[in-house]
KEMARZA-889797 format. One record per residue (C-alpha): residue number from 0; residue in one letter; x negated, y negated, z. Coordinates in steps of 0.25 Angstrom, whole numbers. Layout:
N
[NUM 'a' [X Y Z]]
...
REM end
This chain:
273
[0 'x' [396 377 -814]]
[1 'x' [394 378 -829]]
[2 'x' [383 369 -831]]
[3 'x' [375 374 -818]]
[4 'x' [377 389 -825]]
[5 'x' [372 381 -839]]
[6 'x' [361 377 -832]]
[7 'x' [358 391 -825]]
[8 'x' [358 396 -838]]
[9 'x' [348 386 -845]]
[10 'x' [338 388 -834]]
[11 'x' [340 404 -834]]
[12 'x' [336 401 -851]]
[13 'x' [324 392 -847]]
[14 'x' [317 404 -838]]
[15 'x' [319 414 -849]]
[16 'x' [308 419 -853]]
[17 'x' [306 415 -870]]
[18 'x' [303 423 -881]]
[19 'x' [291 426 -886]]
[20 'x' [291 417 -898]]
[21 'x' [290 423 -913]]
[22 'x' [276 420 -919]]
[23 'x' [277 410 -933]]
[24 'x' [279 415 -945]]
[25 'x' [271 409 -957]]
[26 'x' [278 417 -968]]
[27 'x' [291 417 -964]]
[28 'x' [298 417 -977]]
[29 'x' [288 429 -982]]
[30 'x' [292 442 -980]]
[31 'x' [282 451 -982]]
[32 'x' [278 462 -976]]
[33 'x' [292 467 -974]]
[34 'x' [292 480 -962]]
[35 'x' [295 489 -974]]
[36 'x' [283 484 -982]]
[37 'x' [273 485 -970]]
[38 'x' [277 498 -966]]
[39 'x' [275 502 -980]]
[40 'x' [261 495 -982]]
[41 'x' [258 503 -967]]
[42 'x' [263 516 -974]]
[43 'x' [254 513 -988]]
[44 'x' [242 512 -978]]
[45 'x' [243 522 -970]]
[46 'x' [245 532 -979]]
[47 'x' [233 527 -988]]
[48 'x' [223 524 -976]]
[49 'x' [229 532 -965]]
[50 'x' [228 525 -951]]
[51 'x' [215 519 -949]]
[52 'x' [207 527 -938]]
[53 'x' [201 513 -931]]
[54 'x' [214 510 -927]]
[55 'x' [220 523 -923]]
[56 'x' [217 519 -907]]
[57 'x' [224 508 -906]]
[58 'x' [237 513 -913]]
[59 'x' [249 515 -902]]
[60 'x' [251 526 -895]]
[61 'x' [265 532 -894]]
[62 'x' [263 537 -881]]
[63 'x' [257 532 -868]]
[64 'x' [241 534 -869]]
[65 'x' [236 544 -860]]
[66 'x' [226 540 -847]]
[67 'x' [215 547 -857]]
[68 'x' [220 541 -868]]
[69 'x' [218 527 -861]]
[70 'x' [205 527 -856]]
[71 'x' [199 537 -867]]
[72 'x' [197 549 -862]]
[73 'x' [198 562 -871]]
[74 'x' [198 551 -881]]
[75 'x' [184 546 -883]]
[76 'x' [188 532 -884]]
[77 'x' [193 522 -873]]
[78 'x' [203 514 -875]]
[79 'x' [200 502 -882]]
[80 'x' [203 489 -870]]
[81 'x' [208 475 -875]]
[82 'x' [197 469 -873]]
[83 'x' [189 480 -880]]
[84 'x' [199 477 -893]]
[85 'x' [199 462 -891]]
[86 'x' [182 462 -891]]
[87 'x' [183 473 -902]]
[88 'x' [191 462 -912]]
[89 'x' [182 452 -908]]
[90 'x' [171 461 -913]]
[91 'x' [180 464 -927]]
[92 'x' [179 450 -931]]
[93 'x' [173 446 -944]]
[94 'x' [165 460 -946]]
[95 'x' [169 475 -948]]
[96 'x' [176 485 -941]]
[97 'x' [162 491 -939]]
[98 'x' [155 480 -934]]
[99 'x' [163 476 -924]]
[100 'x' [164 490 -918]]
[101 'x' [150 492 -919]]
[102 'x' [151 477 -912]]
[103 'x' [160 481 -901]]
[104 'x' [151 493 -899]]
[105 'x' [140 486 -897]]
[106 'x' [145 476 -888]]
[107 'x' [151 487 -879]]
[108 'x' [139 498 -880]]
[109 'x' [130 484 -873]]
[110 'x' [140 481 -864]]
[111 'x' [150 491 -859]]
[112 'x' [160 482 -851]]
[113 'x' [165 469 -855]]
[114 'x' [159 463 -842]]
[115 'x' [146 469 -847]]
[116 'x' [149 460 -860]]
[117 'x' [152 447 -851]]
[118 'x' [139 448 -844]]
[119 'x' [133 449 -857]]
[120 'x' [124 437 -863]]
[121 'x' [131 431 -876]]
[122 'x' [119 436 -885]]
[123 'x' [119 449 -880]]
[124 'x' [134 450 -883]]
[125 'x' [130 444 -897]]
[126 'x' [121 456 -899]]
[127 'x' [129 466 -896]]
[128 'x' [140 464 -905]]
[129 'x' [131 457 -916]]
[130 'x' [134 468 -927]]
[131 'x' [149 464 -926]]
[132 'x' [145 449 -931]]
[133 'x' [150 434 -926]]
[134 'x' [143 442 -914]]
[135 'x' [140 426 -905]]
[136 'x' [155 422 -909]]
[137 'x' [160 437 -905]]
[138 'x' [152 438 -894]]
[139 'x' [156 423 -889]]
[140 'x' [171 427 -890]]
[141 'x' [170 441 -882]]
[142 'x' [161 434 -871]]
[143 'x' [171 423 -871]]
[144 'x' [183 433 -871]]
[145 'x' [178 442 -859]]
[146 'x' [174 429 -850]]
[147 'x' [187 422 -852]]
[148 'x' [193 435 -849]]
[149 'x' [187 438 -836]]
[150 'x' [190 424 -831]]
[151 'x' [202 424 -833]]
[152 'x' [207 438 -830]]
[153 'x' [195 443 -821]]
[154 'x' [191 456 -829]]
[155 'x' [188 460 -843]]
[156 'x' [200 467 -848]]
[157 'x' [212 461 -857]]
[158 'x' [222 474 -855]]
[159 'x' [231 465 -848]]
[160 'x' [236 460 -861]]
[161 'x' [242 472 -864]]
[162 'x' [254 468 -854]]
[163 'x' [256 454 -863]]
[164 'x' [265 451 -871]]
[165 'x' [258 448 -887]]
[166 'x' [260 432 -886]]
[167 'x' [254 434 -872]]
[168 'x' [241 442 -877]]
[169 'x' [239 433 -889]]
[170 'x' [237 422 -879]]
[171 'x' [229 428 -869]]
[172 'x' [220 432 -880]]
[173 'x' [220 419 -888]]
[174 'x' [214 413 -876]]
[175 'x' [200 418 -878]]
[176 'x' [191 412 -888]]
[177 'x' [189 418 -900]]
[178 'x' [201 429 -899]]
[179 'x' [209 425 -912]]
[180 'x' [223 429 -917]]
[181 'x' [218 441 -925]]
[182 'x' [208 445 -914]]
[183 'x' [222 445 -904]]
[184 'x' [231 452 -915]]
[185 'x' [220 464 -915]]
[186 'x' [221 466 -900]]
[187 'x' [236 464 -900]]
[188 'x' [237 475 -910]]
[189 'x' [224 484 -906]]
[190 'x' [223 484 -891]]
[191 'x' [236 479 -888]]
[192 'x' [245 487 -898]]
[193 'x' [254 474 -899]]
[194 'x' [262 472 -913]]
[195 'x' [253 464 -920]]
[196 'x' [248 462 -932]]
[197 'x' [234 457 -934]]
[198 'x' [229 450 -949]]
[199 'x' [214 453 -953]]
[200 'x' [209 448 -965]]
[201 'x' [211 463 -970]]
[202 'x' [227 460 -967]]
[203 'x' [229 447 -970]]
[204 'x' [222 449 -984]]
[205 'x' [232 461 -987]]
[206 'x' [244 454 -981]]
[207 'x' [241 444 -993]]
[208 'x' [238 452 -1002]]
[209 'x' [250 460 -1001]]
[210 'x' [259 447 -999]]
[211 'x' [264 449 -984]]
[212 'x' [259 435 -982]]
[213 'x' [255 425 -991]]
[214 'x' [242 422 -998]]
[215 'x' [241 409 -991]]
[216 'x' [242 416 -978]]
[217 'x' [230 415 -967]]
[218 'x' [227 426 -954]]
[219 'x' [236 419 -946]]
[220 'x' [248 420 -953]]
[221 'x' [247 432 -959]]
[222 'x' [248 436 -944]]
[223 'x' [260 428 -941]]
[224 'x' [267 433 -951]]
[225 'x' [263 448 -952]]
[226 'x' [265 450 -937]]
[227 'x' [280 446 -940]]
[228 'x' [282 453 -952]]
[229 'x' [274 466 -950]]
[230 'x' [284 475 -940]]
[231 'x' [278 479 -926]]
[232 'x' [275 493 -928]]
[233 'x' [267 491 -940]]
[234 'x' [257 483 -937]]
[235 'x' [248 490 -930]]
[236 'x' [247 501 -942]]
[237 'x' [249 490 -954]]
[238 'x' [239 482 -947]]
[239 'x' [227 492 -946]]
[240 'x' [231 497 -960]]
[241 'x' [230 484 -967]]
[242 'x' [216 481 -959]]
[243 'x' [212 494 -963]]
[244 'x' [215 494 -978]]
[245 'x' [210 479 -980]]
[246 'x' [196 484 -977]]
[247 'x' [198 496 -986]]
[248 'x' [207 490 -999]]
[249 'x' [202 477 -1006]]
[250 'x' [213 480 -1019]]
[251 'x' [226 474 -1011]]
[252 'x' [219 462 -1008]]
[253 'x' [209 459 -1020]]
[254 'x' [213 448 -1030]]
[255 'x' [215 458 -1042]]
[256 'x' [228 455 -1049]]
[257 'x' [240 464 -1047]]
[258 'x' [238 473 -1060]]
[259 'x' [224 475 -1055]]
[260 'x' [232 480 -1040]]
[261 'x' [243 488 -1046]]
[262 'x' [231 496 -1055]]
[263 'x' [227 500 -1041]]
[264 'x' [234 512 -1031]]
[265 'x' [223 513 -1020]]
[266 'x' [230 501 -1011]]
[267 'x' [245 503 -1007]]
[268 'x' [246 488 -1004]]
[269 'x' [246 484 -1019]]
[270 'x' [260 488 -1019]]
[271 'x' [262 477 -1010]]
[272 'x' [256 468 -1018]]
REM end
């Protein structure tokens, strides 16, 4: 009778579902950031640029969003899709914040639906979003994207990842040519309002410069190892502020010496230096 209640046992642990399993670290024996100094470094940025205003609409709100609030209305802006967010990163990619909305712009000012944008010769596409750059590798990827998406779900919508788990949506995601692990991040984080925390050349050149990772460290594993030092509810806010202030601030991440640094009280993060 025991062995048969053993057994029962072994077979009730085999159908447990696992755990997800925890991400590598690269770094594991560097500690920094700590929570006390991200919160610290989130604080120093706010108070010197304030929250930037392109990111506003994606911060979280407290409360349930309104019907008007979700489609728009008394608003003046819809509510930005998935897919909207995930075509909008693709656009970002190696050009500026204002060519890649003028891009987007474009793209949807020619053709209003996605469907219109499958229909679409190739060149066409290419023409439209033109101002944003890489335009026949952009345009290759979006078409690519919203083809595969319709053959395999049957319409041109990606809201159902919002029932996923984040393992689940990196997956799905990764599945589409061309969608790398910064482009999924930037949904995760955007359109998703998941905990993570995506690395820019903007980040990953301050998180050296400010020794949260070493200088040898590459995109990828400045990732790995942010995402699991950085606490959850700052990311979000850390994230837009260090992307923000590495396009305004060049002193935290030039090569002057350190005398030259501490001469200089217009960037917070020298004191992290």
């Amino acid at each position: 009778m025991q062995k048969r209640g053993s057994k029962r046992k072994q077979s009730e642990i085999a159908v447990r579902p696992s755990a997800p399993i925890k991400p590598h670290n690269p770094y594991p024996d560097h500690p920094r950031p700590s929570p006390e100094e991200c919160r610290a470094v989130r604080d120093d940025l706010l108070t010197l640029h304030g929250f930037p205003q392109e990111f506003v609409k994606y911060q979280r709100n407290k409360t349930p969003a309104k019907p008007e609030a979700l489609t728009g209305e008394n608003s003046g802006e819809e509510k930005e899709s998935v897919l909207d967010g995930l075509v909008s990163t693709i656009l970002s990619q190696n050009t500026t914040d204002i060519n890649s909305r003028k891009a987007f712009a474009s793209l949807k000012s020619l053709y209003p639906t996605w469907q219109n944008v499958v229909d679409a010769e190739m060149k066409h596409i290419e023409d439209a979003i033109r101002c944003g750059g890489l335009a026949p590798t952009k345009a290759a990827c979006i078409k690519n994207l919203l083809n595969c998406l319709h053959e395999k779900k049957g319409k041109l919508c990606l809201e159902y990842l919002r029932d996923l788990s984040v393992d689940e949506i990196k997956k799905e995601l990764s599945q589409f040519k061309g969608i790398g692990p910064k482009t999924v991040a930037c949904v995760l984080m955007f359109n998703l309002q998941r905990d993570d925390f995506p690395v820019d050349t903007h980040v990953l050149q301050i998180a050296k410069a400010i020794g949260w990772v070493p200088s040898v460290a590459d995109t990828k594993k400045t990732y790995l190892h942010l995402n699991q030092r950085i606490p959850d509810e700052l990311k979000f806010d850390l994230n837009c502020l260090l992307f923000t202030h590495g396009k305004i601030c060049k002193k935290c991440t030039s090569k002057r010496s350190n005398q030259e640094k501490n001469e200089s009280d217009s960037c917070p993060l020298l004191n992290y230096i």
